[in-house]
C-alpha positions as CSV (number, residue, x, y, z in Angstrom):
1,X,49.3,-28.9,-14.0
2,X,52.0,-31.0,-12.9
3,X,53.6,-31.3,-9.4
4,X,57.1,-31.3,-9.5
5,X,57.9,-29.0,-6.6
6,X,56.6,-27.0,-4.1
7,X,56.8,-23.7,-3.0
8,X,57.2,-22.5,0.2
9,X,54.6,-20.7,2.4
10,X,53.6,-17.6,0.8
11,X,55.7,-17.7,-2.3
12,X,54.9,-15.8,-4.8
13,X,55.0,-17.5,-8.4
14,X,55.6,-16.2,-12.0
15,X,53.4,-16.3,-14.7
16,X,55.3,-19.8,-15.9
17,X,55.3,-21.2,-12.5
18,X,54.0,-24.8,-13.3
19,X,54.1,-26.5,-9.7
20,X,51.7,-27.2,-6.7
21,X,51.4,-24.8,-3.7
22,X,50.9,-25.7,0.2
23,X,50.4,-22.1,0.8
24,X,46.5,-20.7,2.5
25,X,47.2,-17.5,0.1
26,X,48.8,-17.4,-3.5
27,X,49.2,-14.2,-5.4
28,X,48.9,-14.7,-9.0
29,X,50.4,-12.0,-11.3
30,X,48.5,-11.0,-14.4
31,X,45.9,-9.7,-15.9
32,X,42.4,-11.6,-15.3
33,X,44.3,-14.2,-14.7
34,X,42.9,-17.4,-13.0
35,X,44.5,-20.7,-12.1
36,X,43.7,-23.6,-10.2
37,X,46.4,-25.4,-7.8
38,X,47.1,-28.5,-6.7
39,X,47.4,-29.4,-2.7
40,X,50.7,-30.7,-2.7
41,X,49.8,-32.6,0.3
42,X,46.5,-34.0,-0.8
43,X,46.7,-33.9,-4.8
44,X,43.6,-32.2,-5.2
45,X,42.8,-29.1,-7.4
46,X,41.5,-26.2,-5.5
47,X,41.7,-22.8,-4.7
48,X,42.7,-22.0,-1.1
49,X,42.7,-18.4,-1.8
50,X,43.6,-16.4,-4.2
51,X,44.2,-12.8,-4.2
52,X,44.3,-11.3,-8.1
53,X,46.7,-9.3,-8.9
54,X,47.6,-6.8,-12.0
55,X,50.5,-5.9,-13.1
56,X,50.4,-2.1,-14.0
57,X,54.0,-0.6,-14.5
58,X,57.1,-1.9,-16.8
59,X,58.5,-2.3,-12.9
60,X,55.9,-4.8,-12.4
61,X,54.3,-3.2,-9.4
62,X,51.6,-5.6,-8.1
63,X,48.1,-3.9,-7.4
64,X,45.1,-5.9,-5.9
65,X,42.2,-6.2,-8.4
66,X,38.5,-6.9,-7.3
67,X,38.1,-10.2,-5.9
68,X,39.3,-12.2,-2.9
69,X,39.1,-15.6,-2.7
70,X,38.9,-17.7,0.7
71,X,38.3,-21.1,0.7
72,X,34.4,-21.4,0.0
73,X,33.9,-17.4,0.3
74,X,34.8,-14.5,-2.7
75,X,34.8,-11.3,-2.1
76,X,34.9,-9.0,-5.2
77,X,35.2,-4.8,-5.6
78,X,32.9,-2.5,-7.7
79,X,31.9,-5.5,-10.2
80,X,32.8,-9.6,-10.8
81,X,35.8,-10.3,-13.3
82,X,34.3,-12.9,-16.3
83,X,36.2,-15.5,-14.7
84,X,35.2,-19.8,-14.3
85,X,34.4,-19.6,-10.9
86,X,34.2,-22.5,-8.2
87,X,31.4,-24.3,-7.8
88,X,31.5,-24.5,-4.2
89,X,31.3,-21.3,-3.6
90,X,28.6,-20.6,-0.5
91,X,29.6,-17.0,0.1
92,X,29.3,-14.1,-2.0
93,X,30.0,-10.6,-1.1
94,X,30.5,-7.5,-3.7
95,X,30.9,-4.0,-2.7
96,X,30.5,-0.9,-4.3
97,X,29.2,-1.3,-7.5
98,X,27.3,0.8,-10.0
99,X,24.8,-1.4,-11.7
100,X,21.8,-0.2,-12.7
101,X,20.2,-4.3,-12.1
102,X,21.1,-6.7,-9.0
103,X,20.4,-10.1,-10.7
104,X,20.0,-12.5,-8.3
105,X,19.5,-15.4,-11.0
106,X,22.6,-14.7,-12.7
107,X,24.3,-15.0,-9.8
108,X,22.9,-18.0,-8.4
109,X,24.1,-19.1,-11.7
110,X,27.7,-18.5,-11.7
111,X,28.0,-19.7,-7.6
112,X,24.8,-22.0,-7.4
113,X,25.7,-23.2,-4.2
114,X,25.9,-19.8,-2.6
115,X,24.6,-19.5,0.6
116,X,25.2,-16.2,1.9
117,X,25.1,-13.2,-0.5
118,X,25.9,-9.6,0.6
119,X,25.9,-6.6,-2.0
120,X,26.7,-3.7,0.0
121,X,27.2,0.1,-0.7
122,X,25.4,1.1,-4.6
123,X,24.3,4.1,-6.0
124,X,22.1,3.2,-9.4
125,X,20.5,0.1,-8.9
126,X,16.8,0.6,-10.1
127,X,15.7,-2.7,-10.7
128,X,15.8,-6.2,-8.5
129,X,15.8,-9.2,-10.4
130,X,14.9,-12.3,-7.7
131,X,16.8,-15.8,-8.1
132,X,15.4,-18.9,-9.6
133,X,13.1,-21.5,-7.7
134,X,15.6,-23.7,-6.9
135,X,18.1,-21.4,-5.3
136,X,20.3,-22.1,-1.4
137,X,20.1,-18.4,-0.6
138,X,20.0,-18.2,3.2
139,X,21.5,-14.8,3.9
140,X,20.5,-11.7,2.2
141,X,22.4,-8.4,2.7
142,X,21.2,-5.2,0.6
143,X,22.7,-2.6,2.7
144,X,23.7,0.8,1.8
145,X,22.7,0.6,-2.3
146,X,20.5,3.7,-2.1
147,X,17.3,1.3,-3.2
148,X,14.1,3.1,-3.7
149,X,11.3,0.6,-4.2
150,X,11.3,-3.4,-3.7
151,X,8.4,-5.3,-5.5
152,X,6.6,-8.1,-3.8
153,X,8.0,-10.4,-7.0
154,X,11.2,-10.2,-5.6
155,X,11.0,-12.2,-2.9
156,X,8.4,-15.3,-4.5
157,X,11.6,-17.9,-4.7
158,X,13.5,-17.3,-1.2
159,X,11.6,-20.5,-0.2
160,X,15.4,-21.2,2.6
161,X,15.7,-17.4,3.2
162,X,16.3,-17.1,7.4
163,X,17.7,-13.3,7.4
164,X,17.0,-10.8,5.1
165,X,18.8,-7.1,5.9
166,X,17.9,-4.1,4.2
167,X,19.4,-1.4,6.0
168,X,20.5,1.7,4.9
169,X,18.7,2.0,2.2
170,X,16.4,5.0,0.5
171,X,12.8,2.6,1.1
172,X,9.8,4.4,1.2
173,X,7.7,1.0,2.5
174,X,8.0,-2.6,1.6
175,X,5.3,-4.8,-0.4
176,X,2.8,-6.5,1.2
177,X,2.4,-9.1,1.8
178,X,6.1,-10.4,2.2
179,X,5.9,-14.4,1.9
180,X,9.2,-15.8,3.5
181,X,8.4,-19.5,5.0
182,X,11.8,-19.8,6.3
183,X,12.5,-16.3,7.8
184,X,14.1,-15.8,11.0
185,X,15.0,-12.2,11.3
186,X,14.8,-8.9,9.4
187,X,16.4,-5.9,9.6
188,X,15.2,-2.6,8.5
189,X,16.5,0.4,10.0
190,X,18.2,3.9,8.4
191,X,15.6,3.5,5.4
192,X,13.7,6.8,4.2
193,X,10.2,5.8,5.9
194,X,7.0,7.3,4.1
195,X,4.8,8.0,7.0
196,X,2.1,9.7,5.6
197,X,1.2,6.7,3.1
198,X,-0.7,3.4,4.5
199,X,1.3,1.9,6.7
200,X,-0.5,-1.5,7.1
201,X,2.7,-3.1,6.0
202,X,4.6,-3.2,8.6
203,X,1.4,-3.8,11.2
204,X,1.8,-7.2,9.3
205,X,5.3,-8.0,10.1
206,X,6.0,-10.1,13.1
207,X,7.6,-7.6,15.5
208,X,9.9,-11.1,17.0
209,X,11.0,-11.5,13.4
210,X,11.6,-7.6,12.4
211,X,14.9,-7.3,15.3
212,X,14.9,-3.7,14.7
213,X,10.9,-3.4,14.6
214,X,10.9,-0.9,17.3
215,X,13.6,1.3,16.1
216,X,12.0,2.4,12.9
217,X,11.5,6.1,12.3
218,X,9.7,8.2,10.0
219,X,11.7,10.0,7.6
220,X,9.6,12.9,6.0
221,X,7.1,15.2,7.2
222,X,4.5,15.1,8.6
223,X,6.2,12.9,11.3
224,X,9.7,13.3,10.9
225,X,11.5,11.0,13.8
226,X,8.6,9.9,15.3
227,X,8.4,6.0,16.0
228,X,7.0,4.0,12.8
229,X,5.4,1.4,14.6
230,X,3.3,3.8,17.0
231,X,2.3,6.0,14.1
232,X,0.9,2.9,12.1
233,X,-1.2,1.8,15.1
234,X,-2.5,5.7,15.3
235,X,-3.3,5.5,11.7
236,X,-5.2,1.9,12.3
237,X,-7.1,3.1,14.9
238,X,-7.9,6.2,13.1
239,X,-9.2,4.5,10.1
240,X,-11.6,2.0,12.3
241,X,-13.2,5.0,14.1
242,X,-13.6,7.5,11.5
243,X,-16.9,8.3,11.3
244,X,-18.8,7.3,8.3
245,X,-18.5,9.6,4.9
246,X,-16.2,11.2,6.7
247,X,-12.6,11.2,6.0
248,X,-9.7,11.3,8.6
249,X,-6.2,12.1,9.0
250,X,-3.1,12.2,11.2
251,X,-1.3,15.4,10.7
252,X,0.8,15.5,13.7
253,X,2.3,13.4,16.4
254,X,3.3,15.4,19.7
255,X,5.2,14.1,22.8
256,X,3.3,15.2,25.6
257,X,5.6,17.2,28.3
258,X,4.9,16.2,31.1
259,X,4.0,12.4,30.2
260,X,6.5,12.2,27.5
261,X,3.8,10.1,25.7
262,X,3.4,10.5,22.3
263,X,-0.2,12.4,21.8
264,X,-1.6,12.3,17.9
265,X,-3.3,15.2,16.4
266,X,-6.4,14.2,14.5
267,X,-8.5,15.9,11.9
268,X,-11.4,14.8,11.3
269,X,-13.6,16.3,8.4
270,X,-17.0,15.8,7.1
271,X,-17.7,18.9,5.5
272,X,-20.6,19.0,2.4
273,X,-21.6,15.3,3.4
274,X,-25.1,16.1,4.4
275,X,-25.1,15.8,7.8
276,X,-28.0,16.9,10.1
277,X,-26.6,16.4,13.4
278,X,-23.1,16.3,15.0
279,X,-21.5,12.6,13.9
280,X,-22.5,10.4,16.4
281,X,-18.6,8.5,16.8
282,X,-15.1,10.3,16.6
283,X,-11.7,9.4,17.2
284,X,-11.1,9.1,20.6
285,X,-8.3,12.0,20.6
286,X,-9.5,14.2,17.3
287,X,-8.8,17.7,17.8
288,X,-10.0,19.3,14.4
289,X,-13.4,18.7,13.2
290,X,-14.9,20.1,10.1
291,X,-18.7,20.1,9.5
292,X,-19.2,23.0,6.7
293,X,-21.6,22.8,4.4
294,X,-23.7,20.7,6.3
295,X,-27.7,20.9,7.6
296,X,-26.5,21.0,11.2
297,X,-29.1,22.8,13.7
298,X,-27.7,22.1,17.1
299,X,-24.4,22.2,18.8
300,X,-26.2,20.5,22.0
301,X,-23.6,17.7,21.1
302,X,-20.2,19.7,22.7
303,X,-22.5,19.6,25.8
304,X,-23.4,15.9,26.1
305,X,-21.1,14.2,24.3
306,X,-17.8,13.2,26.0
307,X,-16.5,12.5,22.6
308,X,-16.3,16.1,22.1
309,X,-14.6,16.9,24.9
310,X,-10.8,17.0,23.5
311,X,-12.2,18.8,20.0
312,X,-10.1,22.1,19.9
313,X,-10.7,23.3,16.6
314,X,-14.6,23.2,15.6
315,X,-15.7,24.4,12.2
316,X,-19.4,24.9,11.5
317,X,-19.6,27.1,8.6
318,X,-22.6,27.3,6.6
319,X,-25.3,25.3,8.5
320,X,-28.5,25.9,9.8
321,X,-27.0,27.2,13.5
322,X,-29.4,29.5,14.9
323,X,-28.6,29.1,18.5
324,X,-25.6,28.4,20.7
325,X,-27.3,28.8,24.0
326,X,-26.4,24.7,24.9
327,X,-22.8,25.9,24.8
328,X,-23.9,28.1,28.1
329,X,-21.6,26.9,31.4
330,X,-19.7,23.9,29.1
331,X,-16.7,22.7,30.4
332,X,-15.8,22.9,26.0
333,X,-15.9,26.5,26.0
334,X,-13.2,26.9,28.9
335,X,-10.6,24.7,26.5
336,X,-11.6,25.1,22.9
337,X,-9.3,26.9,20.6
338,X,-10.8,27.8,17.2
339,X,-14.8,28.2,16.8
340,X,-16.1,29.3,13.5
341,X,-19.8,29.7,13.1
342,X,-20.2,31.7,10.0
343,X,-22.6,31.5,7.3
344,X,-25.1,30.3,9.4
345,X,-28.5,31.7,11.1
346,X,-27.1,33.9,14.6
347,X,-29.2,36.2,15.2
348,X,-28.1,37.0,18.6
349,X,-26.1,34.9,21.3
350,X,-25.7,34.6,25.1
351,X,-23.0,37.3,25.3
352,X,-22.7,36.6,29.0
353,X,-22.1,33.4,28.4
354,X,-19.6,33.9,26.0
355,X,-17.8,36.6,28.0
356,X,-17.7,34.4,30.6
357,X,-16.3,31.1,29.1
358,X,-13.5,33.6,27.2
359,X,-12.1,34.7,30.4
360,X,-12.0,30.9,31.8
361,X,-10.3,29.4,28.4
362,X,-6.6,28.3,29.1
363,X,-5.7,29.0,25.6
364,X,-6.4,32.4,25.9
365,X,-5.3,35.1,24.9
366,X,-3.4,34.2,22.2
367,X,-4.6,30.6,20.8
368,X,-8.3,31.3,20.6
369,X,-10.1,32.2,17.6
370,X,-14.0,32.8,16.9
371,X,-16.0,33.9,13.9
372,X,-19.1,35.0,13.5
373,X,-19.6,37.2,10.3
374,X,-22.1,36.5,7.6
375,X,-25.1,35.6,10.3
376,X,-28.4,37.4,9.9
377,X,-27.9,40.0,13.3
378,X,-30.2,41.1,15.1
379,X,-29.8,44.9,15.9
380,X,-31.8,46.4,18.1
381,X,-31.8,48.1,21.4
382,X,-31.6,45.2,23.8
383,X,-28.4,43.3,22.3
384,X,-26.7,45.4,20.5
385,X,-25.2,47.5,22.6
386,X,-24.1,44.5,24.9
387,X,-22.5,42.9,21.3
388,X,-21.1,45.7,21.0
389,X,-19.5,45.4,24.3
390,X,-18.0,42.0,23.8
391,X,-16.5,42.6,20.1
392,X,-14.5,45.4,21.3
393,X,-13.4,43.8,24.5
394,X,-12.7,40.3,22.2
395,X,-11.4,42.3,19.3
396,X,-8.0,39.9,19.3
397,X,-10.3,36.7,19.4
398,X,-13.0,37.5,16.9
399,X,-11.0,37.5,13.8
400,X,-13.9,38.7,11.5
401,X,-15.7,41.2,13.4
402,X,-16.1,43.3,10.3
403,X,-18.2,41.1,8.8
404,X,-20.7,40.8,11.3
405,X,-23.5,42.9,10.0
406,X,-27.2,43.6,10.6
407,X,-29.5,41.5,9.1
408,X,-31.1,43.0,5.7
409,X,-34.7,44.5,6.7
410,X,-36.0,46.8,3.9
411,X,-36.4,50.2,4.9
412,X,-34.3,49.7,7.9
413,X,-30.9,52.1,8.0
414,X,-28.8,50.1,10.0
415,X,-29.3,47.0,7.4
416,X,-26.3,45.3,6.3
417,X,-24.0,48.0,8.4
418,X,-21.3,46.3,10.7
419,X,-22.6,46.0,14.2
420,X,-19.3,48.0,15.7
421,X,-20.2,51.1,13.3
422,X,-23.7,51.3,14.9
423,X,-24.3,54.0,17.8
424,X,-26.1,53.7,20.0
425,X,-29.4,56.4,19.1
426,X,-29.3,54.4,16.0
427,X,-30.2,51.4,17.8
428,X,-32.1,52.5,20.6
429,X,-34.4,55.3,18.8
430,X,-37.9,56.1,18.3
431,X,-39.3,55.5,14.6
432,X,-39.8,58.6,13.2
433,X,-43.0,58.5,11.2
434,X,-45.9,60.9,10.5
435,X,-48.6,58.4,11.9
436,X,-50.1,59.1,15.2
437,X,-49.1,55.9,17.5
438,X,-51.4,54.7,20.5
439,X,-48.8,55.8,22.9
440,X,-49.1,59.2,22.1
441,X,-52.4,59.6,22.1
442,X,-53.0,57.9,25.7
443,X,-50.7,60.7,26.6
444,X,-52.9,63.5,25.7
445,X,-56.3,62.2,27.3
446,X,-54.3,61.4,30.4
447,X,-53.2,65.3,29.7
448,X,-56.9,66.4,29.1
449,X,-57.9,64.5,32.0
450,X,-55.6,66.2,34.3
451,X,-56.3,69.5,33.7
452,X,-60.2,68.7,33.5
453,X,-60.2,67.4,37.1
454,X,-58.0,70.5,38.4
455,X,-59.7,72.9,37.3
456,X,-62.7,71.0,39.0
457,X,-61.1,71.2,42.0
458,X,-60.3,74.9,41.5
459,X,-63.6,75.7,40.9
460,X,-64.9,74.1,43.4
461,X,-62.4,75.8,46.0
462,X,-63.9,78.8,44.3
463,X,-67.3,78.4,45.0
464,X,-67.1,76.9,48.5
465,X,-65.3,79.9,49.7
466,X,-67.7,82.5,48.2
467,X,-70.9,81.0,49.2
468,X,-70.0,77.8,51.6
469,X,-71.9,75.3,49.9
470,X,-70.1,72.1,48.9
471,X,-69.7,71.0,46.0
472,X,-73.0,68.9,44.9
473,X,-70.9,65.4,44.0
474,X,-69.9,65.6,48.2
475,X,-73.7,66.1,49.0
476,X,-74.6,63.3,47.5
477,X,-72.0,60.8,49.2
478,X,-72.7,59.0,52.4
């Protein structure tokens, strides 16, 4: 390309325009077309900048076309024109394109001085290809491309990386673990968090390095908005105190009113596992604990063990429960929420006490819950009628009070009939069979005896008045 003249500053040249340019931006007209120029100062071939342009209408009407070029930086639109590019290019930034790949290594090839890549606003890209060993990447920007899922392979060769951004993405959790050597900052908000998977990963990022580390947020349920960070640690601690054979979970995250703290909600449950005795440990805050299907004898545990203290829900199906007097005067029963004890051996319980911790409970009436069907009752005179009393009066409470039934005792009427169908001369009756009892017969000697000694006495009267001697018993006491 020759110099013969110059144009002046931000003169626009024809196709055949054979001459070196002073200007900092030269529009070339064409299609794809790509030209270097020649400093008519310096003599050197360069590209200041060049904006492409096509030409789209007989009229020649100029359009911009993808790319913009500024001194060591290009900026390209929806995809990169096949063009020679620059080799001292150190900035590359492309915007809303529709790839289904972002390869790194074939960009690095076409601009391997780059520096500072930026790919910003995508809709399809499924698949990350990473750059090769020997690569100057310092900047990474993958914002806004709708990315789903980044393998830990992608980031092996970003041996100069110092700030990676991911933002705005669709990421469910990142790889672990993420080896950067040169990393300096991270950025990581408006992705699609997955809070109810492991969330160990971002435990192991450095919180100084991660800029927006506190910022994160959960995206789906179970903790939709809730602070990532804080619901990672819950999990952690969680998963070091669970007790053993026992599997626990976080199923909700609350901010407390009055504190505005965040309070986690934990289940714990160790149902069919064997266990003879309450689990020893617990999360510090569980408030669901499921032991059915267990060998469980006692419940002495809600009494003496502060552990148990902030358990709400209790579930104790279908043990070997045959009394619940420990749970007389507990500070549990004025707070506890859900208490289900069927399936096991209840005869009969402290109804007193029960009435009596009811009527304390804050959660009452309408959060409390307590079941007791499928127990062998007892159903006699004594408790029944006092049972009685307190399923009618807790009717709202004790969800399954049709299925709280006598015991089964052959021969016996009221076996297997629901306690609140019983009356009260079925319960409190005299058995009525043909056999002479000792009762009875104490009553008719003490009968005989009776009229034996009156008509004594009679007699006696009798014969003292008709011939005034005494009777001979009276003659012979001193």
């Amino acid at each position: 390309m020759g110099a013969q003249s110059c144009c002046s500053f931000r003169e626009v040249p024809s196709l055949r325009c054979n001459r070196c340019f002073s200007s900092k931006e030269l529009y070339v007209v064409g299609k794809g077309v790509y030209r270097w120029v020649r400093d008519c100062r310096t003599g050197e071939k360069q590209i200041a900048a060049v904006i492409f342009l096509l030409e789209t209408s007989t009229k020649a009407k100029l359009h911009k076309s993808p790319c913009i070029f500024q001194l060591n930086r290009i900026s390209c639109k929806k995809h990169l024109p096949p063009l020679e590019y620059p080799v001292n290019i150190t900035q590359l930034e492309i915007r809303e394109i529709d790839w289904l790949e972002l390869d790194l290594n074939n960009l690095v090839s076409k601009f391997p001085q780059v520096k500072n890549v930026s790919v910003i606003r995508g809709k399809n890209i499924t698949r990350l290809v990473p750059p090769p060993k020997n690569n100057n990447i310092e900047i990474l920007t993958l914002q806004n491309l709708r990315l789903k899922r980044i393998k830990k392979e992608f980031f092996i060769n970003f041996t100069k990386l110092e700030k990676l951004s991911l933002k705005y993405n669709n990421l469910k959790y990142l790889p672990k673990p993420i080896e950067l050597p040169s990393i300096k900052s991270i950025y990581l908000k408006g992705n699609k968090w997955n809070c109810s998977m492991n969330l160990d990963w971002i435990l192991e990022l450095d919180e100084n390095t991660v800029k927006d580390y506190h910022n994160l947020t959960c995206h789906e349920e179970p903790h939709p908005g809730k602070p990532l960070v804080e619901i990672a640690l819950f999990k952690k601690e969680i998963e070091q105190e669970c007790p053993h054979k026992c599997s626990c979970s976080l199923p909700k995250v609350v901010v407390e009113p009055e504190t505005e703290i965040l309070e986690p909600i934990i289940t714990v449950n160790c149902s069919h596992k064997g266990f003879t005795r309450f689990p020893e440990t617990l999360p510090l805050k569980t408030k669901s604990l499921y032991l059915q299907g267990n060998q469980i004898t006692s419940v002495l545990p809600l009494k003496d063990n502060p552990l148990y203290t902030n358990v709400l829900d209790l579930y104790l199906d279908d043990n070997k429960i045959s009394s619940i007097e420990d749970l007389e005067g507990t500070e549990w029963l004025t707070h506890f929420r859900l208490l289900s004890l069927r399936g096991n051996r209840l005869a009969q319980i402290p109804t007193y006490a029960i009435d009596n911790g009811l009527q304390q409970n804050t959660n009452m009436p309408n959060a409390v819950r307590l079941s007791l069907g499928n127990n062998p009752w007892r159903c006699d005179c004594p408790f029944t009628p006092v049972f009685q009393e307190m399923l009618q009066k807790f009717s709202h409470q004790i969800s399954d009070s049709s299925e709280i039934k006598c015991s089964y005792i052959e021969g016996d009427d009221n076996s297997l009939v629901p306690v609140l169908e019983l009356t009260r001369s079925s319960v409190c009756r005299i058995p009525s069979d043909s056999g002479i009892h000792t009762l009875d017969l104490i009553n008719v000697v003490l009968l005989i005896l009776i009229i034996t000694i009156l008509s004594k006495l009679a007699y006696d009267y009798y014969h003292f008045k008709k011939t005034g001697r005494l009777p001979w018993i009276v003659t012979k006491m001193p």
